[in-house]
C-alpha positions in Angstrom: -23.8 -42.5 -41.8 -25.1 -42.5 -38.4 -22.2 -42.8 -35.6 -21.5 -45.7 -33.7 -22.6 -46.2 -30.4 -20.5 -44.8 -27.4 -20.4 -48.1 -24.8 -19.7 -45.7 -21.8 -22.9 -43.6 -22.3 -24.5 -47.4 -22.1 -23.0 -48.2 -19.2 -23.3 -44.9 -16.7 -27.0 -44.2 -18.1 -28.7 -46.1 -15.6 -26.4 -44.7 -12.8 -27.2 -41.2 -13.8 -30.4 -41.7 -13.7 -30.7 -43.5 -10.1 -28.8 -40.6 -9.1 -31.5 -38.1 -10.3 -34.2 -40.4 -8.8 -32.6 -39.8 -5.5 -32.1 -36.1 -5.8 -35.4 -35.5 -7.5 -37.3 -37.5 -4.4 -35.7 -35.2 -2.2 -36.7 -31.7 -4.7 -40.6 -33.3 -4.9 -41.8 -30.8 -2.2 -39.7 -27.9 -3.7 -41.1 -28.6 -7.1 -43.4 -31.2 -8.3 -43.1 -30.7 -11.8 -39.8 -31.9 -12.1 -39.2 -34.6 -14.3 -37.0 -37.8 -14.1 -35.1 -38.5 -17.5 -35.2 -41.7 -18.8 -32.0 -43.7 -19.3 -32.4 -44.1 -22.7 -32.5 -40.5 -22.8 -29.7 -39.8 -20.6 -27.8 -42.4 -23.1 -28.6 -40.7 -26.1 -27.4 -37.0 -25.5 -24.0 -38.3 -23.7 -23.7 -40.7 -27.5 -24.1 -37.7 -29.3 -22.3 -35.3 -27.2 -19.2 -38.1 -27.4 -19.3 -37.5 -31.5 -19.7 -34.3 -31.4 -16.7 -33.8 -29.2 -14.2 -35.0 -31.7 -15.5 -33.5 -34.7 -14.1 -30.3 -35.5 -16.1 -27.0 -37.4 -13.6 -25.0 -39.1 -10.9 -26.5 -37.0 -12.3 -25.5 -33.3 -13.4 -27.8 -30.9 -17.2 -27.5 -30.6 -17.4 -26.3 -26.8 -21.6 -27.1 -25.7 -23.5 -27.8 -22.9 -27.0 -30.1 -23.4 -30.0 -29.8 -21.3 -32.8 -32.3 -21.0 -36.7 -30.2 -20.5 -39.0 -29.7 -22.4 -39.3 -25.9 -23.5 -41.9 -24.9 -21.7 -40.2 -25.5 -18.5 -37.3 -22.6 -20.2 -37.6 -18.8 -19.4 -37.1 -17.1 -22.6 -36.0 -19.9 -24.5 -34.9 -19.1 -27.6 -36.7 -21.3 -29.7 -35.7 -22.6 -33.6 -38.6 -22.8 -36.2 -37.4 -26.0 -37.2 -35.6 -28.4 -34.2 -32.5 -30.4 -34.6 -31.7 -33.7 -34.7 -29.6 -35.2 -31.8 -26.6 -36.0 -33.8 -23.3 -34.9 -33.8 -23.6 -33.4 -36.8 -25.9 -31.0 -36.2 -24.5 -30.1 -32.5 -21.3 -29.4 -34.3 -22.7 -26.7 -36.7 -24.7 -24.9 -34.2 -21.5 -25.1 -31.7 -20.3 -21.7 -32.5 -23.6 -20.1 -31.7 -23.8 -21.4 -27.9 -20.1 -21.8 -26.9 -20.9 -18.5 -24.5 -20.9 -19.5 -20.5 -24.4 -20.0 -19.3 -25.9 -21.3 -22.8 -27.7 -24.6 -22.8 -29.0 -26.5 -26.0 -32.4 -27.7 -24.7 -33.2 -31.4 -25.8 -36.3 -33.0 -25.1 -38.8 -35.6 -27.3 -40.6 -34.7 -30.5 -43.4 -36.7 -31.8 -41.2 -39.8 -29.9 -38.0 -38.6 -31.1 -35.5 -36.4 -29.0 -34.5 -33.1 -30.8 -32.7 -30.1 -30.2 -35.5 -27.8 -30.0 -33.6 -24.2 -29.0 -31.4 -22.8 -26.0 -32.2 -21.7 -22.4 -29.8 -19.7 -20.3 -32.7 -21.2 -17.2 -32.0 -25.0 -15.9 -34.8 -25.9 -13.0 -33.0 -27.7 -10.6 -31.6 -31.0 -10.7 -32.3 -31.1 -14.6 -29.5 -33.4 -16.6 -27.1 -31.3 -17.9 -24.3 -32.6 -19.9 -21.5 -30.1 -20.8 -18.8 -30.8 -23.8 -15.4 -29.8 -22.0 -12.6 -31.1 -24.2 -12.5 -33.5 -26.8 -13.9 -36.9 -25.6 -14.0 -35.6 -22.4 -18.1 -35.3 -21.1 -19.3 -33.4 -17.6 -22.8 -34.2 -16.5 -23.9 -32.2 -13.7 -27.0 -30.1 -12.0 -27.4 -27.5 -10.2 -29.4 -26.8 -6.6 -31.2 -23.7 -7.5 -28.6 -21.4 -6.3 -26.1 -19.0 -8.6 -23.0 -20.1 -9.4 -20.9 -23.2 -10.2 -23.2 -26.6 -11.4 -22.4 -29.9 -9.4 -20.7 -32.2 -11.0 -22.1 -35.6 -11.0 -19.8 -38.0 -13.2 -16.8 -37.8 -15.7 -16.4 -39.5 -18.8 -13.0 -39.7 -20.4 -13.0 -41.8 -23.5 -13.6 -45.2 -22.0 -12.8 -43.9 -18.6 -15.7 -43.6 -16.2 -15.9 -41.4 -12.7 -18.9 -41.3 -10.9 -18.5 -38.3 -8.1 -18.9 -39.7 -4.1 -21.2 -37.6 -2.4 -20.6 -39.4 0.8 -16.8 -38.1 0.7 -18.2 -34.5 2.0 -18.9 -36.6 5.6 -15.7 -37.9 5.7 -13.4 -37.6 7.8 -10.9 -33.8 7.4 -12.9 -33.3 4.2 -12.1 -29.5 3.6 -14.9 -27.0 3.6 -13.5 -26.4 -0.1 -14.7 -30.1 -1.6 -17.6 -29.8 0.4 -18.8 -26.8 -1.6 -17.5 -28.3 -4.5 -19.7 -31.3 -3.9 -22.4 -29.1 -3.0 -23.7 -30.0 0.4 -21.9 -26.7 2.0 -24.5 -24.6 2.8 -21.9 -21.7 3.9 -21.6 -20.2 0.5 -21.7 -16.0 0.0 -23.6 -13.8 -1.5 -25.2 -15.0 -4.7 -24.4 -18.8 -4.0 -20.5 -18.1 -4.9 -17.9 -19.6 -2.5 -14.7 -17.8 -3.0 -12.1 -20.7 -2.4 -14.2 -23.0 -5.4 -14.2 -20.0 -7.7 -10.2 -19.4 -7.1 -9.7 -23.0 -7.8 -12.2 -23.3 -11.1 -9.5 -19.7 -12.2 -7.0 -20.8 -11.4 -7.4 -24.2 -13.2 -8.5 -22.4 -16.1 -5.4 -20.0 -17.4 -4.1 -23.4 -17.6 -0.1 -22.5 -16.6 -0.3 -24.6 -13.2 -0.1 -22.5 -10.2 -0.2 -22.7 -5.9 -2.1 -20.8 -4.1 -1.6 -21.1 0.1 -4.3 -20.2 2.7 -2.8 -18.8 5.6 -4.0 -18.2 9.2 -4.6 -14.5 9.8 -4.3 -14.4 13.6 0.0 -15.2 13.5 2.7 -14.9 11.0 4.4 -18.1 11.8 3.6 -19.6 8.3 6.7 -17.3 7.1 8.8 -19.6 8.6 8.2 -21.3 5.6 8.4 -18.8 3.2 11.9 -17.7 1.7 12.3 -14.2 2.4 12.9 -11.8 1.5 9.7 -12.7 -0.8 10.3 -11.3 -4.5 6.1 -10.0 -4.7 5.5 -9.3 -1.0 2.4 -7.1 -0.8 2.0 -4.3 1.5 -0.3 -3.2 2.8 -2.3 -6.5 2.0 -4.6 -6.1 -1.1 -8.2 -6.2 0.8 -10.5 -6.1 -2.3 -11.6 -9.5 -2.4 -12.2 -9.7 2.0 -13.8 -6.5 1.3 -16.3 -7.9 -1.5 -16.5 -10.8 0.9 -17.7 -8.8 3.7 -20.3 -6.6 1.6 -23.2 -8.6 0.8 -24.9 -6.9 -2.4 -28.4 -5.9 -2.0 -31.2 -6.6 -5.3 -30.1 -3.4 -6.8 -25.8 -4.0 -7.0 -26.2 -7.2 -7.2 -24.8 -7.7 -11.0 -22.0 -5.0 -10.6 -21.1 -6.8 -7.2 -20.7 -10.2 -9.0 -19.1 -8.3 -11.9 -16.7 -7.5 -9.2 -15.9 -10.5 -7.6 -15.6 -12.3 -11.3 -12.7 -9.6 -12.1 -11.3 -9.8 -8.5 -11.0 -13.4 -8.6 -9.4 -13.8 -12.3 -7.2 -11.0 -10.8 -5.8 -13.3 -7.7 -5.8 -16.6 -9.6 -3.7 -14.7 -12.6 -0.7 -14.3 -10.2 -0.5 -17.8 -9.5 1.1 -18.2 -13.6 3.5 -16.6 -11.6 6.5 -19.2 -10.2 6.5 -19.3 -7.2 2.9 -19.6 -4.4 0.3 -17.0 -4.2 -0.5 -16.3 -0.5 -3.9 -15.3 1.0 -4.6 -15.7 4.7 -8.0 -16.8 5.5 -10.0 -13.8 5.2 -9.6 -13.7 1.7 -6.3 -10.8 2.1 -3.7 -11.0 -0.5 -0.5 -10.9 1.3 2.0 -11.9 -1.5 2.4 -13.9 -4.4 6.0 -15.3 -6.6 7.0 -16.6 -2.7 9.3 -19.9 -2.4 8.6 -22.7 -0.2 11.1 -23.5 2.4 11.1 -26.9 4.8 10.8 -25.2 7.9 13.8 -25.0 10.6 14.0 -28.1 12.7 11.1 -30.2 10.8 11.6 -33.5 8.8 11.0 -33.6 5.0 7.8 -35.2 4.3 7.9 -38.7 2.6 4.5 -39.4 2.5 0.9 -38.3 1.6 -2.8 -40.3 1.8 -4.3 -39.5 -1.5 -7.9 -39.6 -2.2 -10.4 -38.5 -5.1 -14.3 -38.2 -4.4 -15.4 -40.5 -6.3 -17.2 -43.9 -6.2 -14.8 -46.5 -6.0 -12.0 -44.4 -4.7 -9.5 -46.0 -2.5 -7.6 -44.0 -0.7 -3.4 -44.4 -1.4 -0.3 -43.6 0.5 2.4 -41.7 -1.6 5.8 -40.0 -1.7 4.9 -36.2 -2.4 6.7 -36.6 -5.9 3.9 -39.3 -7.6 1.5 -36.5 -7.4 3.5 -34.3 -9.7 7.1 -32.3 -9.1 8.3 -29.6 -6.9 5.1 -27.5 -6.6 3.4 -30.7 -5.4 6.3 -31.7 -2.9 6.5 -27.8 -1.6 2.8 -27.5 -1.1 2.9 -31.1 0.7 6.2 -29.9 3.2 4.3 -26.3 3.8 1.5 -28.0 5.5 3.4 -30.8 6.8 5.1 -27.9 8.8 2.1 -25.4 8.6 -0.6 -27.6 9.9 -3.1 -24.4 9.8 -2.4 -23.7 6.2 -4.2 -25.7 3.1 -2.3 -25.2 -0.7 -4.3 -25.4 -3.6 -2.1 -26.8 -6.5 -2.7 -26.9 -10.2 -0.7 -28.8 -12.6 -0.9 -27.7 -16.4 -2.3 -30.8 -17.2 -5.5 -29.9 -15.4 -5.1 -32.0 -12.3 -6.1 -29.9 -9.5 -5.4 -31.3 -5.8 -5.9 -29.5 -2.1 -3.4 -30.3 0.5 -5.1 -30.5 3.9 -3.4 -31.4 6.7 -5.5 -34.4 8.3 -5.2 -34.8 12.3 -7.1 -38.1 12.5 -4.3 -39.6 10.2 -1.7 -36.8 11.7 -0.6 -36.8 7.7 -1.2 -34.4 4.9 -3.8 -35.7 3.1 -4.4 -34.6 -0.4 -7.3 -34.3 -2.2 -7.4 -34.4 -6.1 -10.5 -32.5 -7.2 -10.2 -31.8 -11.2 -13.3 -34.4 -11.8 -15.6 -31.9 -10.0 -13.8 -28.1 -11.2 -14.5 -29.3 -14.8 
């Protein structure tokens, strides 16, 4: 029996692809070869990628990522005799095979018919990507040619729909952090990486929730913030990852630099499973991590935040500290409501991931809830 249809991938097919008519208008003089899916396409693989999602092979959670070209636009595709249907059957067996980061199943049409002709670890820019990340939960991004994390372009949820705002990155106190994240920052490192989005996408990922604070370097008067003394003070400050910052790798390191700055990263983001905020200042030092939040002497508890997510419909709200989750939430909220040159990056085991930013036009903390684009 054939499944039935999905009515979200109906509905945000069209969207999709007006948004890939936009950005592929814009590639035409980078590269004219690139293709503009259909909608019907675009419909199909998020239908069957739905299915798929909550079917199970041998009790795991098939974990794939779907990319719409035709194999000849692949580098060293690895190409099946026979292609596969587009059905969730099918995606499901072959799940285990391509669950590894970086593998795409390339889908395009066969003889009228799309098919899942083999897998590409290659994407050409701006390609439809749609990526399985948890049941019934669908990702469909691109990427601008540059290593590193894929742009996220809308979320489905079940019969939930977010459609990412790409205007939010000209707003108004929008952090350098969701600008990258929405990809129009063009300040990125070496090899395309930006080490504030790839803290965020590990420290999302041990799943155990977790702060991290970004400190100024040039004074010490966050730790009038900071209970002290603080139970995982570091000293002297742990410089690997400012020192990986700092070296750009040349053709030949390259790989073992990014090797590197993966293990570095993992290693920062790990200690915020630890209670307590992990503490860099903003040249990427670790200075401690396990540290307690304190209201600062003489300042007024915050009672209020402006809440936003970047995405199309958005509106942005005005909250007590607590509606955003519990006490890591309201601590990260007071230490930049005192701490005005600090940001906190919070995690919530749930997956919710939001950036406190203190905002000077709305002289508020303004947080920003960002899981739709780490996913």
């Amino acid at each position: 029996m054939s499944d039935p249809a999905y009515p979200a991938a109906r509905a945000i097919a069209p969207r999709i692809q007006a948004q890939f008519a936009h950005h592929l208008a814009a590639a035409a003089v980078v590269d004219a070869s690139l293709t503009l899916p259909a909608a019907a396409d675009i419909e199909a693989v998020i239908d069957a990628a739905f299915w798929a999602s909550l079917r199970r092979e041998e009790g795991y959670v098939p974990k794939i990522s779907l990319a719409l070209l035709p194999p000849g636009r692949a580098v060293q595709p690895l190409l099946f005799e026979h292609s596969l249907p587009l059905a969730s059957g099918a995606l499901v067996k072959v799940a285990p095979a391509v669950e590894r980061r970086g593998i795409h199943l390339g889908v395009w049409r066969e003889n009228g018919e799309l098919r899942v002709w083999g897998t590409t670890r290659y994407v050409p820019i701006f390609s439809f990507v749609l990526e399985v990340a948890a049941p019934g939960l669908l990702v469909v991004k691109h990427h601008r040619g540059e290593v590193g994390k894929f742009i996220n372009i809308a979320v489905l949820e079940g019969d939930q729909i977010k459609v990412i705002d790409e205007a939010a990155s000209s707003l108004p106190d929008c952090p350098s952090l969701l600008t990258s994240l929405l990809g129009f920052d063009t300040r990125t490192w070496p090899g395309g990486l930006n080490v504030l989005v790839e803290l965020a996408v590990s420290i999302r990922a041990h799943g155990r929730g977790g702060s991290l604070l970004v400190v100024p370097s040039v004074n010490d008067e966050w730790l009038e913030s900071i209970i002290r003394p603080i139970s995982y003070a570091v000293q002297p400050a742990f410089g690997a990852l400012s020192d990986l910052v700092r070296r750009a790798p040349d053709e030949q390191d390259g790989s073992s630099w990014k090797d590197a700055f993966r293990e570095t990263i993992d290693t920062i983001a790990g200690l915020t499973a630890v209670d307590g905020a992990t503490i860099i200042n903003d040249h990427y030092d670790l200075v401690a991590f396990g540290a307690k939040i304190v209201r600062r002497r003489g300042s007024p508890t915050v009672e209020q935040v402006v809440v936003t997510e970047p995405i199309v419909g958005g509106a942005a709200e005005t909250v007590h500290p607590t509606r955003l989750g519990g006490t890591r939430h309201l601590s990260a909220a007071q230490f930049v409501h005192d701490q005005h040159g600090g940001l906190a990056l919070v995690a919530s085991q749930d997956g919710r991931f939001t950036v406190f930013a203190w905002s000077p036009c709305e002289e508020t903390v303004h947080a920003h809830r960002i899981e739709a684009l780490l996913l």
